[in-house]
C-alpha positions as a Markdown table, in Angstrom:
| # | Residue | x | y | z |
|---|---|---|---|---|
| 1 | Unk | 71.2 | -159.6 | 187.2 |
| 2 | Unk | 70.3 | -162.9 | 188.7 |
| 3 | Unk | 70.9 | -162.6 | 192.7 |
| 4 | Unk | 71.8 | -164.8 | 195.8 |
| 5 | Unk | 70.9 | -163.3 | 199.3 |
| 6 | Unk | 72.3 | -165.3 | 201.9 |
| 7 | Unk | 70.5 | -164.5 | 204.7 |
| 8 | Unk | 66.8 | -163.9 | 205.5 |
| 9 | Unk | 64.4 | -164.3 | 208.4 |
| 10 | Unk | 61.4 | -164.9 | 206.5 |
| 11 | Unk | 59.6 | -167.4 | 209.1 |
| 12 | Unk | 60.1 | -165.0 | 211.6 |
| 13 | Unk | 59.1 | -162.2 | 210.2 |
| 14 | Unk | 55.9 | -164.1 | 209.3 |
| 15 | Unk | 55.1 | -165.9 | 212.2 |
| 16 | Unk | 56.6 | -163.2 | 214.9 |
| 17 | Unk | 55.9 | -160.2 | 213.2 |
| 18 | Unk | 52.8 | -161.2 | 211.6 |
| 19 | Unk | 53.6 | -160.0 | 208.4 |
| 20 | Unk | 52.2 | -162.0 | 205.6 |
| 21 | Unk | 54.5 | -161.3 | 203.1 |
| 22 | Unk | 52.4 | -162.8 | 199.8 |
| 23 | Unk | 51.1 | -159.3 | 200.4 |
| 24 | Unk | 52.6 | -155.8 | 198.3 |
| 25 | Unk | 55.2 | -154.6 | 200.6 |
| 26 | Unk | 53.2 | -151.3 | 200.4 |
| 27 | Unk | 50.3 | -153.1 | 202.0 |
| 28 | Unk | 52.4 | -154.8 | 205.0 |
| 29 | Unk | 53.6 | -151.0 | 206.4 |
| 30 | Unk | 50.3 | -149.8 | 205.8 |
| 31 | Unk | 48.8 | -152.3 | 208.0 |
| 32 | Unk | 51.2 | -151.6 | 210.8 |
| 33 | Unk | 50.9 | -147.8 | 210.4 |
| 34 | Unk | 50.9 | -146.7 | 214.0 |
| 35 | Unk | 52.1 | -149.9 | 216.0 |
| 36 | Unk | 55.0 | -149.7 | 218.5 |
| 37 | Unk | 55.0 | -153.1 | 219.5 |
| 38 | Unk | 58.7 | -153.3 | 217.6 |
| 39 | Unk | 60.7 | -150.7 | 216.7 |
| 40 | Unk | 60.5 | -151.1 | 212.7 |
| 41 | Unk | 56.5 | -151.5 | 212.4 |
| 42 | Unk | 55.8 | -150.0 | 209.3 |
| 43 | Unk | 59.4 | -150.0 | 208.1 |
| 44 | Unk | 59.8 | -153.5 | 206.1 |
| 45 | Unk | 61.4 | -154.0 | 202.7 |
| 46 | Unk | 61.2 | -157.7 | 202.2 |
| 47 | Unk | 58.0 | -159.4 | 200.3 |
| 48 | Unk | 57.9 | -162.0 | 197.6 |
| 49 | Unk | 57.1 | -159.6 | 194.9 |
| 50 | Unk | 59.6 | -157.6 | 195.9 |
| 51 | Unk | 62.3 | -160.2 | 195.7 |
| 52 | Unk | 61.0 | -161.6 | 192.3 |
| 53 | Unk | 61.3 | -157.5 | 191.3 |
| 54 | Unk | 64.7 | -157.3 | 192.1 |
| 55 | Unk | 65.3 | -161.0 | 190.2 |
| 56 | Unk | 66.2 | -162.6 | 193.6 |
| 57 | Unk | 65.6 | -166.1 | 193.0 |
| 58 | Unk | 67.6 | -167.9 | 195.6 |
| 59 | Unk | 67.9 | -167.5 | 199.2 |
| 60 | Unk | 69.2 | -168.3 | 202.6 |
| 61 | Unk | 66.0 | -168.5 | 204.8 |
| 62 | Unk | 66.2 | -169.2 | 208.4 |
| 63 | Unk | 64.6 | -171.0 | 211.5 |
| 64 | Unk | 65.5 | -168.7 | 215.0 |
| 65 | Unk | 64.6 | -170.0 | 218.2 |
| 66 | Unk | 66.9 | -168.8 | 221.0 |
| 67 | Unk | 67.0 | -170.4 | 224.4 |
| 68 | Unk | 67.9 | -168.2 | 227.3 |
| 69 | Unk | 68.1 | -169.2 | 230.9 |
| 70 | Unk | 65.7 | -167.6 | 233.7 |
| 71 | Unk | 68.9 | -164.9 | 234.1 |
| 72 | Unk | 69.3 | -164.0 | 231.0 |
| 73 | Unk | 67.7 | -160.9 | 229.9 |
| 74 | Unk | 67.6 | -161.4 | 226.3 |
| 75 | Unk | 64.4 | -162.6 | 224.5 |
| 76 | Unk | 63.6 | -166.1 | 224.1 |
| 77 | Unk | 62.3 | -169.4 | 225.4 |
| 78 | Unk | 62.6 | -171.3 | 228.8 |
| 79 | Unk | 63.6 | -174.5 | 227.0 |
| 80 | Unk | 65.3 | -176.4 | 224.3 |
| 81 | Unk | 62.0 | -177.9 | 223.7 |
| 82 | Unk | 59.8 | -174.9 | 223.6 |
| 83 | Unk | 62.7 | -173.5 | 221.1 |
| 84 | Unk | 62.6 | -176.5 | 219.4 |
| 85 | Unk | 58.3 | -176.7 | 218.7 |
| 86 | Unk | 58.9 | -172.7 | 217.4 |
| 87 | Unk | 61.1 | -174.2 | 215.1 |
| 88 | Unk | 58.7 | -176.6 | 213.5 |
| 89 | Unk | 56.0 | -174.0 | 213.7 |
| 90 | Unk | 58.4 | -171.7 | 211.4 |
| 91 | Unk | 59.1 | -175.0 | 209.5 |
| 92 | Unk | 54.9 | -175.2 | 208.7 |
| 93 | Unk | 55.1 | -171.4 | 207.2 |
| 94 | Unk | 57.9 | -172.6 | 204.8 |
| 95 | Unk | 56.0 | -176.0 | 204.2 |
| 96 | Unk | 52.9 | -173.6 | 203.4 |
| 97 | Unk | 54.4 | -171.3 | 201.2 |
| 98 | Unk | 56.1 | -174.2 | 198.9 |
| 99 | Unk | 52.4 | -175.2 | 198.6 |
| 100 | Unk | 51.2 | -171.7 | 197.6 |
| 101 | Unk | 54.3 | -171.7 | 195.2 |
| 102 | Unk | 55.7 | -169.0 | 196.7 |
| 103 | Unk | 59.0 | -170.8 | 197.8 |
| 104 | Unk | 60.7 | -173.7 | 196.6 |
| 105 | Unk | 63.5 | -175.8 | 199.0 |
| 106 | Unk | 67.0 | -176.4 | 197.5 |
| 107 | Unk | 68.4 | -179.1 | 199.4 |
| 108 | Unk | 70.9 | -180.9 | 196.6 |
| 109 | Unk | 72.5 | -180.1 | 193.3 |
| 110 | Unk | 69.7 | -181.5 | 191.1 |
| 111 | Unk | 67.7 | -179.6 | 192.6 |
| 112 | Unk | 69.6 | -176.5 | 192.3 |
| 113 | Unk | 70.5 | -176.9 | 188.5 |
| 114 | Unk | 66.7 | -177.5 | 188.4 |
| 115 | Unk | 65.7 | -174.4 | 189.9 |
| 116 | Unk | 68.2 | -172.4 | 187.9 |
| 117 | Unk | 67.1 | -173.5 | 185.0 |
| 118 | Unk | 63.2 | -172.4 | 185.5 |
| 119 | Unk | 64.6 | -169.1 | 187.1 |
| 120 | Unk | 66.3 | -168.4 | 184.0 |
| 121 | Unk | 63.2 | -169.5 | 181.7 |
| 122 | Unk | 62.0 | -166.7 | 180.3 |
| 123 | Unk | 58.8 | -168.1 | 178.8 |
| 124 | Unk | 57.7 | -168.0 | 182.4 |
| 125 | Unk | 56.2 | -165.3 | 183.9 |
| 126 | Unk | 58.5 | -163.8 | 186.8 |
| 127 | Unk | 54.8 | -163.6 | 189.0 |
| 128 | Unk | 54.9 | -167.8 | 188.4 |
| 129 | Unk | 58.3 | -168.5 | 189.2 |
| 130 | Unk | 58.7 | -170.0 | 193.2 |
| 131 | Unk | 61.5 | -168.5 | 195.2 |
| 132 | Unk | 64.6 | -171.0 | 196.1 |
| 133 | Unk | 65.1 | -171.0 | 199.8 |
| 134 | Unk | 68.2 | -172.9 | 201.2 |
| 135 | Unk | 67.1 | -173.6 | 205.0 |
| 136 | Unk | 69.6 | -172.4 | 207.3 |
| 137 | Unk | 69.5 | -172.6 | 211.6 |
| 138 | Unk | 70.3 | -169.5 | 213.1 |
| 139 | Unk | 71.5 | -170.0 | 216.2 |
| 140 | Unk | 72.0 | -174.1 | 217.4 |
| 141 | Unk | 69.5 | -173.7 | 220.7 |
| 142 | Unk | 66.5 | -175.4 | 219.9 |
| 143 | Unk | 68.5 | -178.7 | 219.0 |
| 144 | Unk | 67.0 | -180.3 | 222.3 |
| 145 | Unk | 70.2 | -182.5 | 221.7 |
| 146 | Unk | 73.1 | -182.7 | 218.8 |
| 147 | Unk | 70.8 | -185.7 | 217.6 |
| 148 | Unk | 68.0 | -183.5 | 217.1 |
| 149 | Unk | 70.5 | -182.6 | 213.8 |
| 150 | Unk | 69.4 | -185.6 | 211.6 |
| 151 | Unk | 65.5 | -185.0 | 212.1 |
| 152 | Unk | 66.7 | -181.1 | 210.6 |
| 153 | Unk | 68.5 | -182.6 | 207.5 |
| 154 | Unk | 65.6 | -184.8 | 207.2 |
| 155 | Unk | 63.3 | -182.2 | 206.9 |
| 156 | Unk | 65.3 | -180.0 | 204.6 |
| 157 | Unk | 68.4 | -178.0 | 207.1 |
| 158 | Unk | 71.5 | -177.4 | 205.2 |
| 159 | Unk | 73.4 | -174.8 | 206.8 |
| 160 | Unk | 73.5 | -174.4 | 210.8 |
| 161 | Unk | 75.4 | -171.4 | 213.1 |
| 162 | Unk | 75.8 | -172.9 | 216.4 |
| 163 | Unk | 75.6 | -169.8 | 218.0 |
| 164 | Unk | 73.7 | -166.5 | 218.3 |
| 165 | Unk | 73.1 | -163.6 | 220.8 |
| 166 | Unk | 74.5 | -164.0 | 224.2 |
| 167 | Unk | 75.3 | -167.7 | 225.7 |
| 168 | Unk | 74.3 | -170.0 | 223.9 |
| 169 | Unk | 73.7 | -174.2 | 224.9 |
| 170 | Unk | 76.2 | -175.2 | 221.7 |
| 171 | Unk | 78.0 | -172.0 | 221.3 |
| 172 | Unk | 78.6 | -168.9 | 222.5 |
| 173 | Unk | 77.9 | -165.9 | 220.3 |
| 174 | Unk | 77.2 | -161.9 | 219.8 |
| 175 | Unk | 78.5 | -160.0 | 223.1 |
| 176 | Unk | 79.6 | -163.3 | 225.0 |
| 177 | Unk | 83.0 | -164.9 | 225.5 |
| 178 | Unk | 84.1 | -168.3 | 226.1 |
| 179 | Unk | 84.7 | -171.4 | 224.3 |
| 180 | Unk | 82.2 | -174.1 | 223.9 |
| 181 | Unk | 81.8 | -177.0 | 226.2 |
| 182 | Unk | 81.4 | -181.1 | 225.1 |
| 183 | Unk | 77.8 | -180.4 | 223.8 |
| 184 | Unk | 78.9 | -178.0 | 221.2 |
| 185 | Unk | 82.1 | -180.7 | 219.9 |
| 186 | Unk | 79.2 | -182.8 | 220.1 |
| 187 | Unk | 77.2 | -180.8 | 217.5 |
| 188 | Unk | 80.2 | -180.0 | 215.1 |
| 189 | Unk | 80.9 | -184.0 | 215.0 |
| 190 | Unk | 77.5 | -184.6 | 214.0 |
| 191 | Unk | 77.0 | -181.7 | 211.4 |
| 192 | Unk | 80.3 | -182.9 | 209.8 |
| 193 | Unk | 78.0 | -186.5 | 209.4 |
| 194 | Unk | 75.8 | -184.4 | 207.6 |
| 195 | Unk | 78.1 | -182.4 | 205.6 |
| 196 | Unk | 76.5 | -179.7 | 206.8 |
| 197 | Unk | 77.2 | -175.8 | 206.2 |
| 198 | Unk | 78.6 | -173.8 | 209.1 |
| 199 | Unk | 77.6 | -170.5 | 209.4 |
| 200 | Unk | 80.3 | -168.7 | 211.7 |
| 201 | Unk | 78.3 | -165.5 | 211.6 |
| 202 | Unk | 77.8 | -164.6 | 215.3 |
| 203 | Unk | 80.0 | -166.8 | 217.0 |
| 204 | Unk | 82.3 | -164.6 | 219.7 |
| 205 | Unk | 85.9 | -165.1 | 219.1 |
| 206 | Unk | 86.6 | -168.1 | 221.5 |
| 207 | Unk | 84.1 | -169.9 | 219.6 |
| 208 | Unk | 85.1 | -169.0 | 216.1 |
| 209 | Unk | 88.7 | -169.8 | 216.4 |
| 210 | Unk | 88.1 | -173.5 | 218.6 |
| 211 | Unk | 85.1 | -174.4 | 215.4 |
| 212 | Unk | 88.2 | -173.8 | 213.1 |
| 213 | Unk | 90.0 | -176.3 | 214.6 |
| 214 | Unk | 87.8 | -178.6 | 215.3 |
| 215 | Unk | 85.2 | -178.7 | 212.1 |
| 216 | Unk | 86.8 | -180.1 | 208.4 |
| 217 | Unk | 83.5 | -179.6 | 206.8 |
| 218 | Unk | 82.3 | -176.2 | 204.4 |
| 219 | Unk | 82.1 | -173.4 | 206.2 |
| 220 | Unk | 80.4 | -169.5 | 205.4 |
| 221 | Unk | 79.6 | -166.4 | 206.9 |
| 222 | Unk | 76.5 | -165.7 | 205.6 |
| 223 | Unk | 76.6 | -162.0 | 207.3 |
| 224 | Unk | 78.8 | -159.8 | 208.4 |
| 225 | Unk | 80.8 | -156.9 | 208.2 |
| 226 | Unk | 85.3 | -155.8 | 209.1 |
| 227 | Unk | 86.1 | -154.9 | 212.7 |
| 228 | Unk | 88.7 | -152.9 | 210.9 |
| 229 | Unk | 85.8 | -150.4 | 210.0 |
| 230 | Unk | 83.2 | -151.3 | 212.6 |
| 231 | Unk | 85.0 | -152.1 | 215.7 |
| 232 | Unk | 82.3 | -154.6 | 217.7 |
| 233 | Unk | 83.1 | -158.2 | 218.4 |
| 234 | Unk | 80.0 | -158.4 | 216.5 |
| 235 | Unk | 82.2 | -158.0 | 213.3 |
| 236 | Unk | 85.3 | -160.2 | 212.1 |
| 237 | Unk | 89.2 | -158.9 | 212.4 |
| 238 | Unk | 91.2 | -159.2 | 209.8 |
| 239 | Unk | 92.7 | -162.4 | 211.0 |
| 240 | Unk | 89.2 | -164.0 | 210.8 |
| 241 | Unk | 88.6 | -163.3 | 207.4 |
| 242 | Unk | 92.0 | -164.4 | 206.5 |
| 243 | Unk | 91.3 | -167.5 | 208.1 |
| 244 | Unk | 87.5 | -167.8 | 206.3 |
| 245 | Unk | 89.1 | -167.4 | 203.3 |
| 246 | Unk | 92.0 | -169.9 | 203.5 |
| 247 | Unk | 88.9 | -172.1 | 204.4 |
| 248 | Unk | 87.3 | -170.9 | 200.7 |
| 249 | Unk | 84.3 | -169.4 | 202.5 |
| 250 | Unk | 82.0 | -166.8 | 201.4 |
| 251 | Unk | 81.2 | -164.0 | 203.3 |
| 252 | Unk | 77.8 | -162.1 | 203.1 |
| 253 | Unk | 77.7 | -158.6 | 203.1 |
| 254 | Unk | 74.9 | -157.6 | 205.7 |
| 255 | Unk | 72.8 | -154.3 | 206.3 |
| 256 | Unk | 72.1 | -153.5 | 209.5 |
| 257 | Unk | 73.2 | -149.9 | 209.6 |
| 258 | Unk | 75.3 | -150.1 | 212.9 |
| 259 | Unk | 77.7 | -152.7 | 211.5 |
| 260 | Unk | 78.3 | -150.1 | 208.9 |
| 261 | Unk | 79.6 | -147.1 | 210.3 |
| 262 | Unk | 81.0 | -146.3 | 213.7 |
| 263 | Unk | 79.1 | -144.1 | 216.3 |
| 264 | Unk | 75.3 | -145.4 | 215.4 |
| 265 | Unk | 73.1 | -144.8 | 218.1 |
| 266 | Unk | 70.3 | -147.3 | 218.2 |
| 267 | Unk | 66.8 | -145.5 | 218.2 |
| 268 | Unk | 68.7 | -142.7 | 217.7 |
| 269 | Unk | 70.9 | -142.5 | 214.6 |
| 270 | Unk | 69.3 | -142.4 | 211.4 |
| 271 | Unk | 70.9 | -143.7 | 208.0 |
| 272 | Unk | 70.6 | -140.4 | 206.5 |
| 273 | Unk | 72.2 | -138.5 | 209.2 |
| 274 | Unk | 75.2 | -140.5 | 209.9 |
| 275 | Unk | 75.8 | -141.1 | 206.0 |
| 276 | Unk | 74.6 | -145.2 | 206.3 |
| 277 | Unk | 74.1 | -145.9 | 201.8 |
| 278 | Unk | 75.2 | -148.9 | 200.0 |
| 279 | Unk | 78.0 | -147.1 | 198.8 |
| 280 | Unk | 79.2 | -147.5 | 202.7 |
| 281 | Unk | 78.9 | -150.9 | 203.0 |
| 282 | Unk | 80.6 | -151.7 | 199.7 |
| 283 | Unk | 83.6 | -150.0 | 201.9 |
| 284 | Unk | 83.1 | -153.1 | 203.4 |
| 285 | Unk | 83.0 | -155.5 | 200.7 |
| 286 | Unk | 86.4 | -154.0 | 199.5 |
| 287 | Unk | 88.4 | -154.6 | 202.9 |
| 288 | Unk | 87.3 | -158.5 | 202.2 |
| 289 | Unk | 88.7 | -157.8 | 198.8 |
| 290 | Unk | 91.8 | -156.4 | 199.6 |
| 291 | Unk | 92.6 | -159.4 | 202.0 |
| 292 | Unk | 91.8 | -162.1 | 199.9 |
| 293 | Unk | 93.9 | -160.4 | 197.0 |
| 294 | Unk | 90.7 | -161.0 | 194.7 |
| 295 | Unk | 86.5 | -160.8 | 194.5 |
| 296 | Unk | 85.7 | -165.0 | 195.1 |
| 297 | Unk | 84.8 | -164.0 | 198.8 |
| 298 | Unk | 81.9 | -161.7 | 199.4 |
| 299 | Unk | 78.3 | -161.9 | 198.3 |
| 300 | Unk | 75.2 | -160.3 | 199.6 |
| 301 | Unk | 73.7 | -161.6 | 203.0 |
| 302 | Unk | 71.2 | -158.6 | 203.9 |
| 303 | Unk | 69.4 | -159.8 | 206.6 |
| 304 | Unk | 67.4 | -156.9 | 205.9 |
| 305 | Unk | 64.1 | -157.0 | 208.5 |
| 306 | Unk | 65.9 | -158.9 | 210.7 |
| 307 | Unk | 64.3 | -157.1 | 213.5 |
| 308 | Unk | 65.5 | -153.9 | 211.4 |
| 309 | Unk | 63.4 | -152.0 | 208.9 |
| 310 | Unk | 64.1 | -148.9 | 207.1 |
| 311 | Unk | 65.2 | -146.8 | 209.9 |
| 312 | Unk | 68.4 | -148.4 | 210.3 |
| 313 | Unk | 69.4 | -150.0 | 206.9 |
| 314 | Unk | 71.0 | -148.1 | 203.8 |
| 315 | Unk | 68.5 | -144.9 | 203.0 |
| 316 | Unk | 69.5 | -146.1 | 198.9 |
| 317 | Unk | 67.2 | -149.4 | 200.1 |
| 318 | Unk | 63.3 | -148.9 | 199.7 |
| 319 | Unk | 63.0 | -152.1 | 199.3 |
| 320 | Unk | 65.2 | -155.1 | 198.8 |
| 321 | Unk | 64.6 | -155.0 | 195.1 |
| 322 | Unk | 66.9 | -152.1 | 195.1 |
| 323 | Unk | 70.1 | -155.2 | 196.4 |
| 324 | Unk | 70.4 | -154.4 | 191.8 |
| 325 | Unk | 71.9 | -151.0 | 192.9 |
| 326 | Unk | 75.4 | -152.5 | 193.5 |
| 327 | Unk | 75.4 | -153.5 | 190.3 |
| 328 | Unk | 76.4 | -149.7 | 189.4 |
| 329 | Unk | 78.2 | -149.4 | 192.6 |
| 330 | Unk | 80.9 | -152.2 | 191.9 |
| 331 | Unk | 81.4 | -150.9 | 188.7 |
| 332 | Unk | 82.0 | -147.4 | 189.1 |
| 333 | Unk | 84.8 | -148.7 | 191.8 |
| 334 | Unk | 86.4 | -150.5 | 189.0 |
| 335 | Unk | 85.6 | -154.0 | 189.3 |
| 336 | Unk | 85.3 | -156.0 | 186.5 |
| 337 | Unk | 81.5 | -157.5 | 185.3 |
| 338 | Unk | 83.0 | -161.2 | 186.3 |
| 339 | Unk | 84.1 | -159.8 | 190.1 |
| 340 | Unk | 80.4 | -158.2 | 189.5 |
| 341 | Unk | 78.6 | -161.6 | 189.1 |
| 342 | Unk | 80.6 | -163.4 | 191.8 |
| 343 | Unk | 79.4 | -160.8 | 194.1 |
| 344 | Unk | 75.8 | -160.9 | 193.1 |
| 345 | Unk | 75.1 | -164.9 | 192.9 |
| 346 | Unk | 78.5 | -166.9 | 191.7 |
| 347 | Unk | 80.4 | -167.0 | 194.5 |
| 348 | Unk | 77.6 | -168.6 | 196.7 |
| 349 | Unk | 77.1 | -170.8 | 193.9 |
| 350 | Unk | 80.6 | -172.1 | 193.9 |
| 351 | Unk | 80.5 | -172.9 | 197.0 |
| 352 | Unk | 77.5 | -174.6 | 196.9 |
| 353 | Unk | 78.7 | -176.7 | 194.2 |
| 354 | Unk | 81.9 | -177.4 | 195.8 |
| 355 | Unk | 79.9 | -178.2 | 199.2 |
| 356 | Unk | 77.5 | -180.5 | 198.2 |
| 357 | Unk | 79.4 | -182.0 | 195.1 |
């Protein structure tokens, strides 16, 4: 079945990581058999012959360049504008890889239908067929200012989560508290000028609730998990997913292993000791469900080697190829092959359609 994975760090797992992911996914470990540099060297699921294996055609692909002040411990850069030029460096990877015809950008309807169409072509070979990639801004940071917004939709950006990890210039996000200041109303005024997609995925509470007052324009989660199961202010409570989905948004299942179950240790937890499959996270997927009284909701947003790798993502995943297994999960848990096709690409295309129509 045809799939949509909303969320993807392919520049940064190229241009951080140095993985060059035109390569077989066996190849990539093998080269970084032995390094410790990061904690998942040698762990990586995600290549382009992978995701043409598992027929994942579309995707969210992201730009991440945090900023972080001189006291704050979390990774990053010492300015906006340093954030900013990593940006465009991951932007020349993407550029790159559309000329190896490895990756094609969606940025409109026509060119969706388009891409859809020669996905779904089966007089081409699966090896020929380019990627779709929907450019996405994790984390608003390297916008030296909210203007900085219209060279991104220039160049392609169409979704955009204002915050990330820690404080954050636009928006607080991940393990941080408080609402955001002028700057940030700034942003969500010009992104609604753009009609651009929020991603609330990451913002801490004070943030999430003040965007949904304050932005009209389509929103998604392109993902995370329940606080009901998981409880981290990583994670949305049950009132924020009622609220996403009175706003019609999806909401991207994702598969870092700690946002699955409770009790996971970082560096020392493993997924097959504390239970961590897909059958887990579709525990997960079903809470979303069961609020929004039906399946038009949730969708896949993996963000698997987001600075994860094998040792903390589903053991059932060798490689992302294997996103076809919940397929036979969803139907074994009785929904229906329509709920099963929203799940895997429809919902995220109805809201695209609705979105940019």
């Amino acid at each position: 079945m045809f799939i949509i994975d909303a969320h993807l760090d392919l520049a940064m797992n190229a241009m951080e990581w140095n993985r060059n992911l035109r390569q077989p996914i066996a190849d990539i470990n093998l080269r970084e058999a032995g390094m410790t540099d990061k904690p998942d060297r040698g762990n990586a699921s995600v290549s382009f012959s992978e995701l043409r294996k598992g027929n994942i055609g579309l995707v969210v692909a992201t730009q991440l360049a945090r900023y972080v002040a001189l006291d704050n411990p979390l990774p990053g850069w010492h300015s906006p504008e340093q954030a900013w030029a990593h940006t465009q460096g991951q932007l020349a990877w993407y550029r790159a890889m559309e000329d190896a015809g490895e990756l094609v950008q969606i940025t409109d309807l026509q060119g969706l239908d388009a891409h859809l169409d020669g996905w779904n072509d089966t007089l081409i070979a699966q090896a020929e067929k380019p990627i779709g990639y929907i450019l996405s801004l994790e984390g608003a940071d390297s916008l030296v200012t909210p203007d900085y917004l219209e060279r991104a939709w220039e160049y392609g950006l169409r979704a955009l989560g204002p915050g990330h990890y820690g404080p954050g210039r636009y928006a607080n996000g991940t393990n941080a508290t408080g609402k955001m200041g002028q700057l940030g109303l700034d942003l969500l005024k010009k992104m609604a000028e753009f009609n651009i997609i929020l991603d609330a995925t990451h913002l801490c509470d004070d943030a999430f609730w003040q965007v949904m007052e304050n932005y009209d324009g389509p929103i998604w989660a392109s993902h995370n998990n329940c606080r009901a199961l998981v409880d981290h202010n990583r994670q949305f409570s049950d009132e924020m997913i009622r609220e996403l989905i009175g706003r019609g948004a999806v909401i991207g299942a994702v598969m870092d292993a700690w946002m699955i179950v409770p009790g996971w240790e970082k560096r020392v937890s493993t997924p097959q000791g504390m239970g961590v499959n897909l059958e887990k996270l579709t525990e997960h997927i079903d809470h979303i469900c069961q609020l929004a009284g039906n399946a038009e909701h949730v969708g896949i947003g993996s963000d698997l080697d987001g600075a994860f790798g094998h040792e903390q993502c589903p053991y059932d995943i060798g490689t992302i190829a294997d996103l076809q297994k919940f397929t036979g999960i969803l139907e074994k848990r009785g929904y229906s092959p329509t709920d099963i096709e929203n799940f895997m690409h429809g919902n995220w295309l109805r809201f695209l359609r609705n979105a940019w129509s």
